[in-house]
mmCIF file of the N, C-alpha and C atoms, coordinates in Angstrom:
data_MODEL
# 
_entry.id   MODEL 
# 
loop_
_atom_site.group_PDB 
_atom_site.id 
_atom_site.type_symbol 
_atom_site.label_atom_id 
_atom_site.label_alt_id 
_atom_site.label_comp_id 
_atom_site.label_asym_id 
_atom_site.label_entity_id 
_atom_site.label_seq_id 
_atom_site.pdbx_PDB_ins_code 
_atom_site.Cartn_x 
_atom_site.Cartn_y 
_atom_site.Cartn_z 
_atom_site.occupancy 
_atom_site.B_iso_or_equiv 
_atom_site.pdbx_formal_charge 
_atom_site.auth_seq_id 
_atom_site.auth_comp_id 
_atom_site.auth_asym_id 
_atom_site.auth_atom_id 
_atom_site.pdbx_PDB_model_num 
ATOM 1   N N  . UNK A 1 1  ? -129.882 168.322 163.444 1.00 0.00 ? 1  UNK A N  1 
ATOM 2   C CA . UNK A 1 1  ? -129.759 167.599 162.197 1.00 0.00 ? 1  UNK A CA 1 
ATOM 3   C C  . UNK A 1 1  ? -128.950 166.336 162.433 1.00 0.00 ? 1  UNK A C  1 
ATOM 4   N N  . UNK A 1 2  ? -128.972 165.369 160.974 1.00 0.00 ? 2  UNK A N  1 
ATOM 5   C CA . UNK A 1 2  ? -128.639 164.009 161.572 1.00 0.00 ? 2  UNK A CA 1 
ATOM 6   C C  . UNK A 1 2  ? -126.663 164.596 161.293 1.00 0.00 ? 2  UNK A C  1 
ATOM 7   N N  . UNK A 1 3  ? -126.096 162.854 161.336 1.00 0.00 ? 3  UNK A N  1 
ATOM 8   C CA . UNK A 1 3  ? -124.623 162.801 161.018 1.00 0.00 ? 3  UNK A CA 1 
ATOM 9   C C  . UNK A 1 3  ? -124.742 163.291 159.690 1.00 0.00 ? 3  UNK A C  1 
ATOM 10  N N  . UNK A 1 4  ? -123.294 163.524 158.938 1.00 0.00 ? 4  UNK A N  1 
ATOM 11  C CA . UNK A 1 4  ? -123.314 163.622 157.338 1.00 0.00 ? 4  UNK A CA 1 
ATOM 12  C C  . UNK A 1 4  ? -122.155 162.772 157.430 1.00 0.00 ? 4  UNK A C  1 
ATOM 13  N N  . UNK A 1 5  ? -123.219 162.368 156.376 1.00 0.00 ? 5  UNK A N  1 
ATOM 14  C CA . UNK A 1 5  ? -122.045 161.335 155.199 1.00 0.00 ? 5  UNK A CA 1 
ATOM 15  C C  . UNK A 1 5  ? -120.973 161.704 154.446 1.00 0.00 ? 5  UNK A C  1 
ATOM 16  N N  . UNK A 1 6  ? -119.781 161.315 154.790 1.00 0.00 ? 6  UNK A N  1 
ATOM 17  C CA . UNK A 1 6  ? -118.849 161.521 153.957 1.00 0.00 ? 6  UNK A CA 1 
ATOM 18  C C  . UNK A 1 6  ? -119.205 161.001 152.470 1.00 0.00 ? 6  UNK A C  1 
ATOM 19  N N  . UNK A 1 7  ? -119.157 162.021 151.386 1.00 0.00 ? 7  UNK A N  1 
ATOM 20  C CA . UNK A 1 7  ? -118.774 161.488 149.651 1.00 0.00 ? 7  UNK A CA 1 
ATOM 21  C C  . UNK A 1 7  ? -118.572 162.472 149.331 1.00 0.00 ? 7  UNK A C  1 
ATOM 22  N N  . UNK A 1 8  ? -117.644 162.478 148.443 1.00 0.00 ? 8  UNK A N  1 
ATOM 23  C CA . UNK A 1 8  ? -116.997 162.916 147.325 1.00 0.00 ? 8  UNK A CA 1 
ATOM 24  C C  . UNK A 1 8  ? -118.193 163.442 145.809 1.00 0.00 ? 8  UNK A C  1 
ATOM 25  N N  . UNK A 1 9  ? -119.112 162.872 145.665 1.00 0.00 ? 9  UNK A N  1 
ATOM 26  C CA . UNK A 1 9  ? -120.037 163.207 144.836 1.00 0.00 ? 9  UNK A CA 1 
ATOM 27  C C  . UNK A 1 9  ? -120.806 164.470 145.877 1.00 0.00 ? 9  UNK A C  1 
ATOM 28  N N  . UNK A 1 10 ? -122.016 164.222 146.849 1.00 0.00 ? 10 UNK A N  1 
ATOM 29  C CA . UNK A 1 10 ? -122.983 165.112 146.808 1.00 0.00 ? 10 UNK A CA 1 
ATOM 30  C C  . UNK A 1 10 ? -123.122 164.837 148.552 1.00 0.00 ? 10 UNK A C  1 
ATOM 31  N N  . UNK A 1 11 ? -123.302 165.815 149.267 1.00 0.00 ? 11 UNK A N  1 
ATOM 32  C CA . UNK A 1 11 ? -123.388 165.758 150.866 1.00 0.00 ? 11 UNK A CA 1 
ATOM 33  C C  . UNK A 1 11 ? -124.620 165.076 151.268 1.00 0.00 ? 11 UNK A C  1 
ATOM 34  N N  . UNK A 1 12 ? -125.193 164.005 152.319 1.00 0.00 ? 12 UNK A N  1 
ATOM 35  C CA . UNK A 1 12 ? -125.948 163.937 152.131 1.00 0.00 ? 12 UNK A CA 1 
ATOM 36  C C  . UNK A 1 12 ? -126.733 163.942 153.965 1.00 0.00 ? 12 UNK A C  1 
ATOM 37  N N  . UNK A 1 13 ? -127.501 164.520 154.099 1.00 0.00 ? 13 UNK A N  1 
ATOM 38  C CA . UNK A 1 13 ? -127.727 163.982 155.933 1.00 0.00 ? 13 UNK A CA 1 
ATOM 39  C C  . UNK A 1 13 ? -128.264 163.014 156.480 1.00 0.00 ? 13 UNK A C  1 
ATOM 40  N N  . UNK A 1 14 ? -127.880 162.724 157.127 1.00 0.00 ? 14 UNK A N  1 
ATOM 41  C CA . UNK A 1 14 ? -128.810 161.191 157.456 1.00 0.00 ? 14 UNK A CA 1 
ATOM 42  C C  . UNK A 1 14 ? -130.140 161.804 157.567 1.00 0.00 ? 14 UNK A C  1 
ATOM 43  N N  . UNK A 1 15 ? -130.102 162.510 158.804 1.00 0.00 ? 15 UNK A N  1 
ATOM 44  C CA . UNK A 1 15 ? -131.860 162.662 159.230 1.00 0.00 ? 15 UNK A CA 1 
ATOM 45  C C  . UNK A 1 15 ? -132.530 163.583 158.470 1.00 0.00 ? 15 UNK A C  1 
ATOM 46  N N  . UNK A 1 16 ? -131.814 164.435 157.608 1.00 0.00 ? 16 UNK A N  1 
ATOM 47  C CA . UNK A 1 16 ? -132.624 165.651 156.704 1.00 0.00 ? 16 UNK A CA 1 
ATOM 48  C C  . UNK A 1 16 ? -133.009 165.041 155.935 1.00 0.00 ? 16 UNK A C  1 
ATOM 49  N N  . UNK A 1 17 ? -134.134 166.266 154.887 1.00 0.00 ? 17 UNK A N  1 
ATOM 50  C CA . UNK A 1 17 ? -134.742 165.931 153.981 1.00 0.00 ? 17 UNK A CA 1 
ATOM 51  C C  . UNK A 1 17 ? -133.872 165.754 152.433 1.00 0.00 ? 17 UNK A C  1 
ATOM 52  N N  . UNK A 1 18 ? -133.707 164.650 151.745 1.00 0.00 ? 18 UNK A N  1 
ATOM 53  C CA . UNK A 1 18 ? -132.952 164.896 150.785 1.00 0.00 ? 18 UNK A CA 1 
ATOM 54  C C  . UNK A 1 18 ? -133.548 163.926 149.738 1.00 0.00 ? 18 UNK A C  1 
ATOM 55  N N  . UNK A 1 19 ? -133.571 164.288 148.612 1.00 0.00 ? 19 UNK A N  1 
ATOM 56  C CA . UNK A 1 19 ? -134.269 163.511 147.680 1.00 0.00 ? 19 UNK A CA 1 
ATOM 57  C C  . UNK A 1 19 ? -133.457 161.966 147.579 1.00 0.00 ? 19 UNK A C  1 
ATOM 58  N N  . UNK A 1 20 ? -134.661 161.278 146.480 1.00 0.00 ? 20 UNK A N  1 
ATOM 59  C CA . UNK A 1 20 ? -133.742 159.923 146.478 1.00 0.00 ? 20 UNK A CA 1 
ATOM 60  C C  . UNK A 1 20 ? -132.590 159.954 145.498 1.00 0.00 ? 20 UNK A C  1 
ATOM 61  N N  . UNK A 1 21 ? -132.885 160.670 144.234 1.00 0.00 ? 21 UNK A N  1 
ATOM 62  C CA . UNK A 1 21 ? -132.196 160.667 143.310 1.00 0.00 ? 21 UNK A CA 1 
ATOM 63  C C  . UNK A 1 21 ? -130.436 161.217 144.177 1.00 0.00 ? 21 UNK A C  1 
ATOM 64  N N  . UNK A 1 22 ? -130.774 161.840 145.113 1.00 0.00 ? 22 UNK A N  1 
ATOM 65  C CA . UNK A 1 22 ? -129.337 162.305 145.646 1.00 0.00 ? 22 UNK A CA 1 
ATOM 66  C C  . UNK A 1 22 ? -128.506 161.368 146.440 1.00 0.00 ? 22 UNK A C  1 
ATOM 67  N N  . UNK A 1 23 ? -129.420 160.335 146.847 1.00 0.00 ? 23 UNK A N  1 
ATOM 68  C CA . UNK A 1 23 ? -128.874 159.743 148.160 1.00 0.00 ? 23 UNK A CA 1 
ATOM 69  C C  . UNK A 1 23 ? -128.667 158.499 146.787 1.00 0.00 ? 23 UNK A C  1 
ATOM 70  N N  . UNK A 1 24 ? -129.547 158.088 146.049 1.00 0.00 ? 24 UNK A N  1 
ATOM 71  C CA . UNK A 1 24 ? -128.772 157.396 144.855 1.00 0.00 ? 24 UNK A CA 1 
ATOM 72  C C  . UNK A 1 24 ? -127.548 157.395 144.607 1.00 0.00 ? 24 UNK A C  1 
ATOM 73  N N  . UNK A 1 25 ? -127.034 158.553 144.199 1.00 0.00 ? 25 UNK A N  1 
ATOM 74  C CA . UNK A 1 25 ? -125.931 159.360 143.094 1.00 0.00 ? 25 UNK A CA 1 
ATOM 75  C C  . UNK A 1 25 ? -124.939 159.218 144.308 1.00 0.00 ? 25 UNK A C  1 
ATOM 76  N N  . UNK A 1 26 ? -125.199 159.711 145.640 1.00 0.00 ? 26 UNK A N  1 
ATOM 77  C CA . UNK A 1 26 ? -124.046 159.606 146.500 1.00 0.00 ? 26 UNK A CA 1 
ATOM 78  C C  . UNK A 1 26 ? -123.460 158.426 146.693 1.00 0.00 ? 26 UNK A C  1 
ATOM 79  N N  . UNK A 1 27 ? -124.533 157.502 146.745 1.00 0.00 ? 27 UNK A N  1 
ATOM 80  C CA . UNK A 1 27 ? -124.239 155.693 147.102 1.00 0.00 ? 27 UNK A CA 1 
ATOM 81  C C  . UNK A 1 27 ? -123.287 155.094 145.864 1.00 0.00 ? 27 UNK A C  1 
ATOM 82  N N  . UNK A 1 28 ? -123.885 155.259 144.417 1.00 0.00 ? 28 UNK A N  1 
ATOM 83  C CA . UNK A 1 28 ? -123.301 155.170 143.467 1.00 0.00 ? 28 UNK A CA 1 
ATOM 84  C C  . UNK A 1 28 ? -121.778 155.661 143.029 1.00 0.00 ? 28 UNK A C  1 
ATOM 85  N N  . UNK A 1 29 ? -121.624 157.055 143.362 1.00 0.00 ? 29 UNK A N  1 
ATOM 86  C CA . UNK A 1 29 ? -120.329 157.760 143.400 1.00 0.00 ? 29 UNK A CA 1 
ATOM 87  C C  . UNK A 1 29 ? -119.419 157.014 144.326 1.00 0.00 ? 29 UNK A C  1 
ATOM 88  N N  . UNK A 1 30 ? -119.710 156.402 145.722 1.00 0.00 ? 30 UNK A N  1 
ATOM 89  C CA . UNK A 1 30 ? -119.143 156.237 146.630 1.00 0.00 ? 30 UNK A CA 1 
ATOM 90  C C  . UNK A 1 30 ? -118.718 154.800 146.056 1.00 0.00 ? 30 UNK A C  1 
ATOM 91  N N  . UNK A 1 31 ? -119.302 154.035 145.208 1.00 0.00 ? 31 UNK A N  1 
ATOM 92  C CA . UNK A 1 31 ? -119.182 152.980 144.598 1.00 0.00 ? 31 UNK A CA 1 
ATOM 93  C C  . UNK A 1 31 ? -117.950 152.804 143.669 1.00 0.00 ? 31 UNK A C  1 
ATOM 94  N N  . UNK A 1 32 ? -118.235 154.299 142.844 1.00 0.00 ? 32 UNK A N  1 
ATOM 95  C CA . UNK A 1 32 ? -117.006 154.253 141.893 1.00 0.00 ? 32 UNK A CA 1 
ATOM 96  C C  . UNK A 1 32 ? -117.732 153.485 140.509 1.00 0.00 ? 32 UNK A C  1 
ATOM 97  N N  . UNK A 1 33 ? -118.793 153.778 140.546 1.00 0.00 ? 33 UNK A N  1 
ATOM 98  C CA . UNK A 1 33 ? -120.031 153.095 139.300 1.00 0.00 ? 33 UNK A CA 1 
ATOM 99  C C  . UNK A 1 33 ? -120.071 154.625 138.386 1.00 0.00 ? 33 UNK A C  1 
ATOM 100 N N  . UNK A 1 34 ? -119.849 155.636 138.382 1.00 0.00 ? 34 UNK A N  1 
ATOM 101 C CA . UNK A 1 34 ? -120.489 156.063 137.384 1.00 0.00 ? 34 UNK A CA 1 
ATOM 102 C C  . UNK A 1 34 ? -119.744 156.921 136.599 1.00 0.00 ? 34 UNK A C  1 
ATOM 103 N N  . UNK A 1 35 ? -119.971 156.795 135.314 1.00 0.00 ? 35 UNK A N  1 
ATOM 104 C CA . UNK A 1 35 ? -119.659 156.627 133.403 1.00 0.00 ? 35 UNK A CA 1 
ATOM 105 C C  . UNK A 1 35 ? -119.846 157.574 133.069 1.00 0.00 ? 35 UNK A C  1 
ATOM 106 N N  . UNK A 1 36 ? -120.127 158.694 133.690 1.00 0.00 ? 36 UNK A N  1 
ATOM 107 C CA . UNK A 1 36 ? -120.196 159.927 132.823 1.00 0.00 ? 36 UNK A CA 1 
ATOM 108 C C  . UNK A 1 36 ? -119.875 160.432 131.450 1.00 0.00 ? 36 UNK A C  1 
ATOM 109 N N  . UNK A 1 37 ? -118.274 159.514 131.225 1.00 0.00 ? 37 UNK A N  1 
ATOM 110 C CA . UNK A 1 37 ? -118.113 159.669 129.815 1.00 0.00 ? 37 UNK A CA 1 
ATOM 111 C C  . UNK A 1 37 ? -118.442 158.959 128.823 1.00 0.00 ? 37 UNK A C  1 
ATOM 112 N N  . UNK A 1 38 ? -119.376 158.341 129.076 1.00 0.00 ? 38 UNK A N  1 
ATOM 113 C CA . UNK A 1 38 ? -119.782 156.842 128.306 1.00 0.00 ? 38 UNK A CA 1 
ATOM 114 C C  . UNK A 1 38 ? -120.656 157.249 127.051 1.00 0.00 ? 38 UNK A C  1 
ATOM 115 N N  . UNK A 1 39 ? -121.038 158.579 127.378 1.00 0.00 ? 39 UNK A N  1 
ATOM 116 C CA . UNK A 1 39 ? -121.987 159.373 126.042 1.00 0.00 ? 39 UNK A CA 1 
ATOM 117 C C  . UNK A 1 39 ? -121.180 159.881 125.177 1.00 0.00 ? 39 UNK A C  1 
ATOM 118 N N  . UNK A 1 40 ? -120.203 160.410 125.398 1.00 0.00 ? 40 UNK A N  1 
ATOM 119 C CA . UNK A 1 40 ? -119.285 160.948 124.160 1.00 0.00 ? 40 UNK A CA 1 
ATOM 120 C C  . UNK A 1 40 ? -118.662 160.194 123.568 1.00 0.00 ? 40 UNK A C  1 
ATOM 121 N N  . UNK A 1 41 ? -118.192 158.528 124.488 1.00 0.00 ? 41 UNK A N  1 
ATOM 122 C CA . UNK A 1 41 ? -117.806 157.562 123.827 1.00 0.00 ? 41 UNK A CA 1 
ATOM 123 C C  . UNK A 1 41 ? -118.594 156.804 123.101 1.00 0.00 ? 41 UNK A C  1 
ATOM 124 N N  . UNK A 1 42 ? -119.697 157.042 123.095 1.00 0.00 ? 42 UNK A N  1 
ATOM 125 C CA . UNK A 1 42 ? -120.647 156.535 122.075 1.00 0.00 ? 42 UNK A CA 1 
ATOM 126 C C  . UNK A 1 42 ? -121.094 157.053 121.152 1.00 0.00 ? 42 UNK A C  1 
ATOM 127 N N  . UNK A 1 43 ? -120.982 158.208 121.245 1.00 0.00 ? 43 UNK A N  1 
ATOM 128 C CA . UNK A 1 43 ? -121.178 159.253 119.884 1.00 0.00 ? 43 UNK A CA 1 
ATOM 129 C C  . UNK A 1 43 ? -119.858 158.969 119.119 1.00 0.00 ? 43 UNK A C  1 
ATOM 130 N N  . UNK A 1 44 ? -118.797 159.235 119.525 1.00 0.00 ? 44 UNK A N  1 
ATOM 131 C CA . UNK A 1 44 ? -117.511 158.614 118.519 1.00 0.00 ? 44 UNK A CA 1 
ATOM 132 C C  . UNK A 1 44 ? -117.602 157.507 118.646 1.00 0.00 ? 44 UNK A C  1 
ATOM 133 N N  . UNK A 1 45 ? -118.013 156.329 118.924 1.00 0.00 ? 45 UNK A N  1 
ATOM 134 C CA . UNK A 1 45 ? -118.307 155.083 118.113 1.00 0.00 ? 45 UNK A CA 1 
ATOM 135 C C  . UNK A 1 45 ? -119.375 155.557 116.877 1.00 0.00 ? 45 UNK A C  1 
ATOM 136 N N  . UNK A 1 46 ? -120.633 155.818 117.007 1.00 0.00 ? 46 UNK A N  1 
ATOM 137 C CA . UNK A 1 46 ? -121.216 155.776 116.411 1.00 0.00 ? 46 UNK A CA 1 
ATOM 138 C C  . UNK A 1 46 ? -121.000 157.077 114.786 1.00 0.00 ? 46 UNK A C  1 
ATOM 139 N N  . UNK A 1 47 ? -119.906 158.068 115.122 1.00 0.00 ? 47 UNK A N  1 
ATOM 140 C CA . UNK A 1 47 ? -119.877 158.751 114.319 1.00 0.00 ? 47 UNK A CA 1 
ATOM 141 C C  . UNK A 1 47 ? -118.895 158.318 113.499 1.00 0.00 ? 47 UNK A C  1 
ATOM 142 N N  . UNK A 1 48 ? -117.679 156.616 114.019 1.00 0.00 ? 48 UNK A N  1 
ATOM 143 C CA . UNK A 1 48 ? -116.743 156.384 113.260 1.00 0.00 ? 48 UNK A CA 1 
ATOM 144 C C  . UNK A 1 48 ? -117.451 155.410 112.793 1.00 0.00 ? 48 UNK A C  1 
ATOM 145 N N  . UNK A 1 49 ? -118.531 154.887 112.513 1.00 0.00 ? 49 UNK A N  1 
ATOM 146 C CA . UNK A 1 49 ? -119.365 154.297 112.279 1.00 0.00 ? 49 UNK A CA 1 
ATOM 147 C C  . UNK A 1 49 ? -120.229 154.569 110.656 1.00 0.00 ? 49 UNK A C  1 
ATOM 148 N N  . UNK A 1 50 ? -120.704 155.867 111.409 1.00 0.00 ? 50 UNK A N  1 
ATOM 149 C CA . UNK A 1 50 ? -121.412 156.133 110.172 1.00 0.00 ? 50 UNK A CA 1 
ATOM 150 C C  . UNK A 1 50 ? -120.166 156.759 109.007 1.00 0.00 ? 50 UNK A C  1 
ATOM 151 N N  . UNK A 1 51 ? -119.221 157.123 109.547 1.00 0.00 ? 51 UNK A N  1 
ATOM 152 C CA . UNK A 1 51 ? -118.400 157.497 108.743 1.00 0.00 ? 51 UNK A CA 1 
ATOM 153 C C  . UNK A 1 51 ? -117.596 156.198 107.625 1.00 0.00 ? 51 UNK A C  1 
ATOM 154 N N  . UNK A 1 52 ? -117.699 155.180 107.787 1.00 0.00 ? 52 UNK A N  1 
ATOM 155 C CA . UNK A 1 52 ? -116.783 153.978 107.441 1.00 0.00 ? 52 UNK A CA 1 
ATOM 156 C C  . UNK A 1 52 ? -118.322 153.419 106.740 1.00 0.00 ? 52 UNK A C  1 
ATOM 157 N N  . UNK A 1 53 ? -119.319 153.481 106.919 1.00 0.00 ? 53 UNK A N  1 
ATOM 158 C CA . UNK A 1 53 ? -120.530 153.749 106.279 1.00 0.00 ? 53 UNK A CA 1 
ATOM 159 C C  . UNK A 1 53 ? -120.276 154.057 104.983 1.00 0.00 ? 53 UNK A C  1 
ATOM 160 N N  . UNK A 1 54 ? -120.454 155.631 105.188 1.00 0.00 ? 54 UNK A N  1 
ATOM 161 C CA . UNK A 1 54 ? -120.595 156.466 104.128 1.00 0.00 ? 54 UNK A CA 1 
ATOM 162 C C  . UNK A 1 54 ? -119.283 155.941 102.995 1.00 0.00 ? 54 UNK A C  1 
ATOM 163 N N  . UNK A 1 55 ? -117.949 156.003 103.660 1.00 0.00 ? 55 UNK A N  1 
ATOM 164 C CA . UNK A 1 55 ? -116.763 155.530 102.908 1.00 0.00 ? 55 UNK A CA 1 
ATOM 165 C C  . UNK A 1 55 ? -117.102 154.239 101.643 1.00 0.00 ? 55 UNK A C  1 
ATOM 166 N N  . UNK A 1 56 ? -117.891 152.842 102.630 1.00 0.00 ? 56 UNK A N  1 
ATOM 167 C CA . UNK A 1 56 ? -118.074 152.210 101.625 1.00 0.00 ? 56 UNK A CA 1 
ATOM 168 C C  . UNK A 1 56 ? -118.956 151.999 100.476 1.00 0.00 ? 56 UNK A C  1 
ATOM 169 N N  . UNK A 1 57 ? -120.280 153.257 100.848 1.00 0.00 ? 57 UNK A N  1 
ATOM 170 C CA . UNK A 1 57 ? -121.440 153.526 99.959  1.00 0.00 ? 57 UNK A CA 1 
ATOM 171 C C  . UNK A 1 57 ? -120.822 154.332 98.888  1.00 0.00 ? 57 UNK A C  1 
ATOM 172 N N  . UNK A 1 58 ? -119.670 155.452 99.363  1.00 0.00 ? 58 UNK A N  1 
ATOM 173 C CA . UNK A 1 58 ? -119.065 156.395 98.261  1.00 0.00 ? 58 UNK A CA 1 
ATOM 174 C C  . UNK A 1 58 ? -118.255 155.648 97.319  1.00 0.00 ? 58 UNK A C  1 
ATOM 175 N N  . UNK A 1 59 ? -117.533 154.452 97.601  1.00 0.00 ? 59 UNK A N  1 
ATOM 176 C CA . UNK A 1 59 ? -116.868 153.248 96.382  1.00 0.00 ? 59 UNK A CA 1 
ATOM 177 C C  . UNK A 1 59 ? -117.847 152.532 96.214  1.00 0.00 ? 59 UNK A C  1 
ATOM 178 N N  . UNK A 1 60 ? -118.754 152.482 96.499  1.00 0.00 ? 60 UNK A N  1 
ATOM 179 C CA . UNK A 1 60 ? -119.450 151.083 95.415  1.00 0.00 ? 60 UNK A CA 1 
ATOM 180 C C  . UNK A 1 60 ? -120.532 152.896 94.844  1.00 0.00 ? 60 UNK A C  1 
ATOM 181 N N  . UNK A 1 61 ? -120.839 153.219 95.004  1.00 0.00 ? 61 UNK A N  1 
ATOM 182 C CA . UNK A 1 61 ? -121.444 154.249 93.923  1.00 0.00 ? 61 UNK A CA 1 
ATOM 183 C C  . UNK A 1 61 ? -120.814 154.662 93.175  1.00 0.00 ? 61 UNK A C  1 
ATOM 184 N N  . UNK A 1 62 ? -119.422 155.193 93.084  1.00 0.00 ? 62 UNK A N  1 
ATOM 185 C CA . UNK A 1 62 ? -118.612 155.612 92.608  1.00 0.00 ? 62 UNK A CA 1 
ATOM 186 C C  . UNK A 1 62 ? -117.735 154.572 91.649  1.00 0.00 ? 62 UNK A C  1 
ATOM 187 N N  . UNK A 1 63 ? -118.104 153.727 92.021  1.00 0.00 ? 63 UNK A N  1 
ATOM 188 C CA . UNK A 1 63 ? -117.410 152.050 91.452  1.00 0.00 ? 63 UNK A CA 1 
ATOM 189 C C  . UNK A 1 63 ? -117.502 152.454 89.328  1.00 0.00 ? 63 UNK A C  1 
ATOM 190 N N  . UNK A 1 64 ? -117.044 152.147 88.423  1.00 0.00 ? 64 UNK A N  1 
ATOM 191 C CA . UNK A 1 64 ? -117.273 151.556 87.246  1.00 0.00 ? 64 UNK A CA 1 
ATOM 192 C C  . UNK A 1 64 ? -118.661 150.889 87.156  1.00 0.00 ? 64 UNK A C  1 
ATOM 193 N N  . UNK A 1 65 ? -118.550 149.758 87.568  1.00 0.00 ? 65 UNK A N  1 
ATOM 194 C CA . UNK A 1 65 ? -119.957 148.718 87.882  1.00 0.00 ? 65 UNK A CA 1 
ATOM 195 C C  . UNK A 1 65 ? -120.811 148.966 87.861  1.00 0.00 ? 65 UNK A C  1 
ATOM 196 N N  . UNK A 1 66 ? -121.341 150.053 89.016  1.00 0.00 ? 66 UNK A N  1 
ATOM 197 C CA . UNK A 1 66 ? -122.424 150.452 89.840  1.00 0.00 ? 66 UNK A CA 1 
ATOM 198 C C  . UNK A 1 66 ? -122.709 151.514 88.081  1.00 0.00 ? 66 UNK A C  1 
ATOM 199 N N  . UNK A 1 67 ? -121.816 152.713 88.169  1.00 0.00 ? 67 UNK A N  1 
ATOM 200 C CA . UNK A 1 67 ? -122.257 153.570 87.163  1.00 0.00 ? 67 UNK A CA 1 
ATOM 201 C C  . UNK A 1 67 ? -122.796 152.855 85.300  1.00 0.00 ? 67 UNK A C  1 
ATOM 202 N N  . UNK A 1 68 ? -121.682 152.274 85.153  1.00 0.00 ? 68 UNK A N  1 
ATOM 203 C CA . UNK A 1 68 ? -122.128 151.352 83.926  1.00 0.00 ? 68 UNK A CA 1 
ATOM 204 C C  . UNK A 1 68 ? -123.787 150.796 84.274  1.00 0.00 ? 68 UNK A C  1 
ATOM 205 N N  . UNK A 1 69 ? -123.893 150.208 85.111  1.00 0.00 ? 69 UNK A N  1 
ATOM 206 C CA . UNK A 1 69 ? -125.287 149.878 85.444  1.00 0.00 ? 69 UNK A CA 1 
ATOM 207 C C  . UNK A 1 69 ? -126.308 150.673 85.929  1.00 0.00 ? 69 UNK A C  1 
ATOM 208 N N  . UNK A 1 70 ? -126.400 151.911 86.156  1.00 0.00 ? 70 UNK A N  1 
ATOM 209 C CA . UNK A 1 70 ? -127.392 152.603 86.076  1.00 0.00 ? 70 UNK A CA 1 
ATOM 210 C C  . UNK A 1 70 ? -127.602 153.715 84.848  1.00 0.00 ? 70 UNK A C  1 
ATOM 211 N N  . UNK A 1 71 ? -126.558 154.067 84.369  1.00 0.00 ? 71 UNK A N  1 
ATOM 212 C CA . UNK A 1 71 ? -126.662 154.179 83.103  1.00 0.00 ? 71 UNK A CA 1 
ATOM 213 C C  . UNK A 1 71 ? -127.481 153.519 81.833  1.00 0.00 ? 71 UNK A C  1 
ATOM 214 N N  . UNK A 1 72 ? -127.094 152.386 82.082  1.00 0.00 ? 72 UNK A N  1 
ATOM 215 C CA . UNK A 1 72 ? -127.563 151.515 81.145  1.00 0.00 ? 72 UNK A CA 1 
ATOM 216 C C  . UNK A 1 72 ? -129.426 151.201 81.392  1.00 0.00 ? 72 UNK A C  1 
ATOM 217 N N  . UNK A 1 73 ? -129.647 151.310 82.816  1.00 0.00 ? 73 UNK A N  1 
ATOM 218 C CA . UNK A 1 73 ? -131.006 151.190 83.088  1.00 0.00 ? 73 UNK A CA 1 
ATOM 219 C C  . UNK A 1 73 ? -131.805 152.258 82.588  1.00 0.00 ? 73 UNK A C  1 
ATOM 220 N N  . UNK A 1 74 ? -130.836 153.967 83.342  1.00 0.00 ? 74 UNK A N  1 
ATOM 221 C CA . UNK A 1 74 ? -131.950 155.084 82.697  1.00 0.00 ? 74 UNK A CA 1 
ATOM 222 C C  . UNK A 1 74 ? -131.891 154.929 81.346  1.00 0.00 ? 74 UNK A C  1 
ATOM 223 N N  . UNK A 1 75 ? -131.008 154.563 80.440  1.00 0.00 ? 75 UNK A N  1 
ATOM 224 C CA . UNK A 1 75 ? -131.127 154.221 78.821  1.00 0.00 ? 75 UNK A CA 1 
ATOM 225 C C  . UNK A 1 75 ? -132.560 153.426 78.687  1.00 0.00 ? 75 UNK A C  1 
ATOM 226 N N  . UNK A 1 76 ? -132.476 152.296 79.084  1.00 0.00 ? 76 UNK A N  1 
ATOM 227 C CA . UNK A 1 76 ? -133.437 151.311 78.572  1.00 0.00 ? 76 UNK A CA 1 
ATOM 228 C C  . UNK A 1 76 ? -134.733 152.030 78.978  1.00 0.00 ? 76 UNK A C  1 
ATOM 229 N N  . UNK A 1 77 ? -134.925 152.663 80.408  1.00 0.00 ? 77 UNK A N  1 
ATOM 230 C CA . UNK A 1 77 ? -136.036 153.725 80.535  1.00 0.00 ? 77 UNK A CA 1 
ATOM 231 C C  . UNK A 1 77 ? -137.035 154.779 79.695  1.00 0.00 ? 77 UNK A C  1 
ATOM 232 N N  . UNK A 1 78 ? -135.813 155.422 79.722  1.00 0.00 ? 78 UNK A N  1 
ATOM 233 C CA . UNK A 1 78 ? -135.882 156.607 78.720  1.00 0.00 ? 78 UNK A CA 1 
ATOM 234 C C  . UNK A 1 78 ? -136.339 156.535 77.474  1.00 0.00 ? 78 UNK A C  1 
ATOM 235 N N  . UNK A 1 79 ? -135.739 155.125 76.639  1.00 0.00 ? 79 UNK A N  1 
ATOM 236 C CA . UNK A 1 79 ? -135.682 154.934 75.477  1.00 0.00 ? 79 UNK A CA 1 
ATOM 237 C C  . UNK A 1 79 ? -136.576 153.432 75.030  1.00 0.00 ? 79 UNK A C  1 
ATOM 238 N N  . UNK A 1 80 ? -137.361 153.112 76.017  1.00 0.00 ? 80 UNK A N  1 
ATOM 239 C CA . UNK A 1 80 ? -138.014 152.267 75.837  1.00 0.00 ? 80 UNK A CA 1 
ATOM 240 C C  . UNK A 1 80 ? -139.479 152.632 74.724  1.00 0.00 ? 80 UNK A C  1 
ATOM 241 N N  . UNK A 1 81 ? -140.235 151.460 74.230  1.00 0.00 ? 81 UNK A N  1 
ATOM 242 C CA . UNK A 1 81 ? -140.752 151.259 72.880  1.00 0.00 ? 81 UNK A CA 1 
ATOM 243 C C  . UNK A 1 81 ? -141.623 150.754 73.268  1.00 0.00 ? 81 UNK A C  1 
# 
């Protein structure tokens, strides 16, 4: 068999059979490129997101304004001639 490569991610042999995706991931690791946590940090972006969302849809629905004015529409609806 060939030399092996030193990494810290995934062993890899020179002369053996080893997929690409591995000899990828080893090159990459050895790089110091990869983000693994970059998905959970994007789900809490995106969940403080929709949350600050929802916050400002719940005051303007909840508003005086907003209610006075749909009130007043199902009236004219309802009670239209």
């Amino acid at each position: 068999m060939g030399a092996v490569i030193k990494s810290t991610a995934v062993p890899v042999r020179s002369g053996g059979v080893v997929r690409a995706w591995g000899r990828a991931y080893a090159r990459t690791r050895a790089r110091g490129r990869v983000d693994a946590g970059m998905t959970t940090a994007e789900y809490a972006v995106g969940t403080l997101a929709a949350c600050a969302l929802a916050a400002a849809l719940y005051k303007v629905a909840t508003s005086t304004a907003t209610i006075t004015a749909l009130t007043d529409a199902l009236d004219r609806a309802l009670h239209a001639t």
